[in-house]
N, C-alpha and C positions, 0 to 999 in steps of 0.2 A: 704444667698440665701433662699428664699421660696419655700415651699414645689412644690408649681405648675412648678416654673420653674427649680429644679430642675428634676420634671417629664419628661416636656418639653427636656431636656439636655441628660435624658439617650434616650429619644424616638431617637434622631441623633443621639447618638451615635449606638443603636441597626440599624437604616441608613445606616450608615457608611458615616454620614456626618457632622462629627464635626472637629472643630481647633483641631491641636495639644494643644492649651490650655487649650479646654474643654476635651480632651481625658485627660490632667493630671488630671483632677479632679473628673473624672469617676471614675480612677483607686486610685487615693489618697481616695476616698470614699469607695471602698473594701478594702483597708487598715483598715481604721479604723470601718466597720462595724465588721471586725475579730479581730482587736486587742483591741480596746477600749470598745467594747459592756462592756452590764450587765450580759452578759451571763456567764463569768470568764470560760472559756473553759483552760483546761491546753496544755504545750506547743504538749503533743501527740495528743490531739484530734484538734489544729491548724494545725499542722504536717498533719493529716488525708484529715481534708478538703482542703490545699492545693495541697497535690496526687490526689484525686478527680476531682478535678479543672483541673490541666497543663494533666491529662490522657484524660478528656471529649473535653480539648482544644484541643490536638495532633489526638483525634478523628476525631472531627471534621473539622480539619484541611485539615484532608488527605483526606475524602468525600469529601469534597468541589474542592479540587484538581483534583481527579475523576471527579466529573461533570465536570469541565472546561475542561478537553481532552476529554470527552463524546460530550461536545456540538461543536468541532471542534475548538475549538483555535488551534494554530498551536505551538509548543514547540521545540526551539531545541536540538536535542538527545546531543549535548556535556553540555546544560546550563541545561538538565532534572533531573539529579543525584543531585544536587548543587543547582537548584532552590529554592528561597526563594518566598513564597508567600507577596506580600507587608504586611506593617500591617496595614494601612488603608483596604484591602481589608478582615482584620479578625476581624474588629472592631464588626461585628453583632455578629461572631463564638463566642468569648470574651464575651459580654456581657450576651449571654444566657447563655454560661455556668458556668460565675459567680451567676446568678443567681439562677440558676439550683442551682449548688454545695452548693451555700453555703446557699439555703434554705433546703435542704439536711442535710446540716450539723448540723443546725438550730434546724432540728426535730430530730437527734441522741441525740444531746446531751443539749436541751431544758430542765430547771429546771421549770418542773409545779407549777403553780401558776399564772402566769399572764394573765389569763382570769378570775380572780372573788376571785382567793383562796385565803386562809387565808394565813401569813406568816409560819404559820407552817406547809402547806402540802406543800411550797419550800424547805423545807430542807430536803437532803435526807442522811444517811449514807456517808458520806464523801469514794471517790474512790483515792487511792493511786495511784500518780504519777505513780510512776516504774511499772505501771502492766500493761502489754499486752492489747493489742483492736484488736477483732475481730468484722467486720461491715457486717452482708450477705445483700449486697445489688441485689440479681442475687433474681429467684422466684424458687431454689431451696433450700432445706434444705440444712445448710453445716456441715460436722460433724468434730468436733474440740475434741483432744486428750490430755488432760492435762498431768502434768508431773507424777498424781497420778496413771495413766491409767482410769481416770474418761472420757467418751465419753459422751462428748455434742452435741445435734442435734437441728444447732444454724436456728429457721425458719427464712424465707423473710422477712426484713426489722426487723430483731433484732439486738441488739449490747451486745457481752459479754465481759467485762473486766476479764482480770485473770491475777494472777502470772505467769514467767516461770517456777518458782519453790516453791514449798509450804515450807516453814522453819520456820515459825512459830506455834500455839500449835493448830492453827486450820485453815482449806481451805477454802479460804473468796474469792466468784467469786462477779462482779455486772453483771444485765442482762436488759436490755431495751428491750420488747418485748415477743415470746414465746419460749418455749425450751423446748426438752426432755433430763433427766439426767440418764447415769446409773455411779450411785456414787461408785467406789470405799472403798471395807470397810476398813474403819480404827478406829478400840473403841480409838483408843490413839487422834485421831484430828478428831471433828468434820465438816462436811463439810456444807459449810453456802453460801447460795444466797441470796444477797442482791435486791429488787426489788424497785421498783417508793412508795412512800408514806410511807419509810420505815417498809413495808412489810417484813417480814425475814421467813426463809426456813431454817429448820436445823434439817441435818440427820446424822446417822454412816455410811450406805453403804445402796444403795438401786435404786431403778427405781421410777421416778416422771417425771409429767409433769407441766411446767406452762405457762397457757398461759393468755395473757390478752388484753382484750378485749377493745380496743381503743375508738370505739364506746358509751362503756355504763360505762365508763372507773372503770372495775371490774379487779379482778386479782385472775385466778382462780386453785389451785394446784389440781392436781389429783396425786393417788398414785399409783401403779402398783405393789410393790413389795417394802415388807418391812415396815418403819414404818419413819413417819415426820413429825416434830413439826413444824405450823405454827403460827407467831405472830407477832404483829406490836410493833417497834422498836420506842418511841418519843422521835430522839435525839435534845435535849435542845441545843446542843455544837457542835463544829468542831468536837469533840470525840467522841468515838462511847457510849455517856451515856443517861442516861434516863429512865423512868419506862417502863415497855414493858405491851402490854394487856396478857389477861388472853391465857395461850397457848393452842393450840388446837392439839392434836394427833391423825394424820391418819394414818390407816393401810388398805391394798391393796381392792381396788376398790370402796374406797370413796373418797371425794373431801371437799375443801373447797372454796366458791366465795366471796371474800374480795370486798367491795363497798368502791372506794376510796370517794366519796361525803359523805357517813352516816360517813365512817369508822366500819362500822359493817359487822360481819362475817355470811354466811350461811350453815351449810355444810348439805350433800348430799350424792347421790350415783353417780360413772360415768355411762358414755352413755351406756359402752357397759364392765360391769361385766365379768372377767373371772376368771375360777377355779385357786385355786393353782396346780403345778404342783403334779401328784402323784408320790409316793417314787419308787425311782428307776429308775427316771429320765424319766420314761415315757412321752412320749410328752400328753399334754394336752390342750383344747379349742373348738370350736363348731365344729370344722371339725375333734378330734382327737374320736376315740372309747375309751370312758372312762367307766369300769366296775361300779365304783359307780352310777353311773347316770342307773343302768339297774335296775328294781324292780317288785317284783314277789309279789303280794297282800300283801303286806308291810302297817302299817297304815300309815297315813298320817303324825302322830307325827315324825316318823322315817324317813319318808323321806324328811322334812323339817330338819330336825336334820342332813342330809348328808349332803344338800343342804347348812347349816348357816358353815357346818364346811369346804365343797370346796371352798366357795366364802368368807369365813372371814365376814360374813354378820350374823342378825339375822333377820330370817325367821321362822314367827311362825303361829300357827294358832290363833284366835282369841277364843275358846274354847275349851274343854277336849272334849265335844261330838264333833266336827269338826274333833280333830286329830284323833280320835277313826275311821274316814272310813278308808277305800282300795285303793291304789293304784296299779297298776299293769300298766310296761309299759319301752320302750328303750328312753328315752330323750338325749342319752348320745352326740348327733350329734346337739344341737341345741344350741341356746343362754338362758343366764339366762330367758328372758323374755317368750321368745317361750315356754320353759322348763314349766313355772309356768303354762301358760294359758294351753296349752295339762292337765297340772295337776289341772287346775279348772275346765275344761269342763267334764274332767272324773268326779269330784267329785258334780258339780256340786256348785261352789264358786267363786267366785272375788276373785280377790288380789288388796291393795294399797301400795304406796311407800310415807310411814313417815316420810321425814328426812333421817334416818340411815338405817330405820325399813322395812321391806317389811311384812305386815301382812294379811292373808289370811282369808276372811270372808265368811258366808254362804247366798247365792243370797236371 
């Protein structure tokens, strides 16, 4: 059959006006775009897309039902409980949501590469059968509880693979999309995210985010709390082998944006820098009253010197006469950024951001 006419064939069926002998061959066609593709989807992630499927079908089943007593057909009440809607009249319901679903499903679990790439950004870390799939398909964040008490905050249109139970010497999640983690500590089992372009993520306990960017297709970790090694994983095999690039180690309120096309790393600072919390559990951040951020003709060395050790940052001046002015002034209610400029204008200096560095110059 050629491609036109089978075009041709699904257009009646989405009608609802084909043979029973062309309706076999609609559905003998979703058949095997699930089971025979290239995609090698395993039997959970078929599993998935056909829940997806028979829940959009029974959807819109029941809509469709609704209208038709909306629009006065007449029903009656002993044949209403027990009503079977024909299946010639669900033939259109059917075929969009096969289409629906399992373009859907398509884009869960699609192995990159088949637009231009190399055979080696198709392989990614191989995902263990046995492990759990969580799919947030809603435009809420969903927050998922490992067995570790690790809390993941799975965003819209992401997919996280995980154990129910970690029993091996280290906690090995996959993620398709973005997420925020706060990792449970454990020095005895490292905890490991596997990402697209074999990407890897790996920490003892801590707060990260990663998100990645579809668009410019980048993959970007920010760090919150704590500390995490990022680095790309080139596995050769089914097995998890291969040389890994050079690793890169963040600690709280820097980033790194992974370019899956170069394959090169850039790191940075996040959007929005915050202090570490001060001892004794004080709350801390732009809206908290924080003592260190208050200064009484202090020079300038010294209070960039506060400043590199609340934020885990290096913040300096660009000369000994620079740091040698005065400060005098309450920042303690404002963000990193606001903080500095209040602190250029008094002193009279710019600031730039280097990469890691934030360095203070004189106008």
């Amino acid at each position: 059959m050629s491609q036109s006419t089978f075009d041709s064939l699904l257009q009646k069926y989405l009608a609802g006006n084909c043979t029973p002998e062309e309706e076999k061959i609609i559905l003998e066609w979703y058949e095997k775009l699930i089971d025979q593709s290239d995609l090698n989807l395993s039997e959970a992630e078929r599993n998935t897309i056909e829940a997806r499927l028979w829940a959009s079908i029974r959807t819109n089943t029941t809509d469709v039902e609704e209208e038709v007593v909306s629009e006065g057909v007449s029903v009656d009440p002993d044949e209403q409980q027990g009503r079977v809607v024909p299946f010639r009249r669900r033939l259109g319901w059917v075929a969009a949501a096969i289409v629906l679903v399992v373009a859907a499903g398509i884009a869960f679990f699609y192995r990159k590469g088949h637009s231009g790439s190399s055979p080696e950004r198709m392989v990614l870390v191989p995902e263990p059968d046995a492990y759990a799939q969580e799919v947030n398909a809603t435009l809420k964040e969903s927050r998922i509880v490992l067995s570790d008490s690790t809390v993941i905050l799975l965003q819209p249109n992401a997919t996280l693979r995980y154990p129910r139970r970690f029993d091996g010497a280290t906690r090995e999640v996959y993620l398709s999309g973005s997420a925020f983690f706060q990792v449970k500590h454990d020095p005895a089992k490292h905890f490991i995210v596997y990402t697209g372009d074999q990407l890897t993520t790996e920490v003892l306990g801590t707060s990260f985010q990663i998100i990645h960017h579809k668009a410019t297709d980048k993959i970007e970790v920010q760090v919150i709390t704590g500390k995490v090694c990022v680095y790309q994983q080139h596995v050769q095999s089914e097995e998890k082998t291969g040389e890994a690039t050079a690793r890169i180690i963040l600690t709280p309120n820097k980033k790194v944006v992974f370019n899956a096309v170069t394959h090169s790393f850039v790191t940075g600072l996040v959007d929005e820098p915050q202090p570490a919390p001060q001892s004794g559990d004080v709350k801390a951040g732009p809206e908290a009253s924080d003592n260190r951020f208050v200064f009484e003709d202090e020079p300038l060395e010294k209070v960039l010197q506060v400043m590199s050790k609340a934020y885990n940052l290096d913040i300096t001046a660009e000369s000994e006469k620079l740091g040698r002015l005065h400060f005098t002034g309450n920042i303690s209610k404002y963000d990193l950024y606001r903080q500095l400029e209040i602190i250029c204008r008094s002193t009279k200096c710019t600031y730039e951001v280097n990469g890691e560095k934030i360095v203070l110059r004189k106008k």
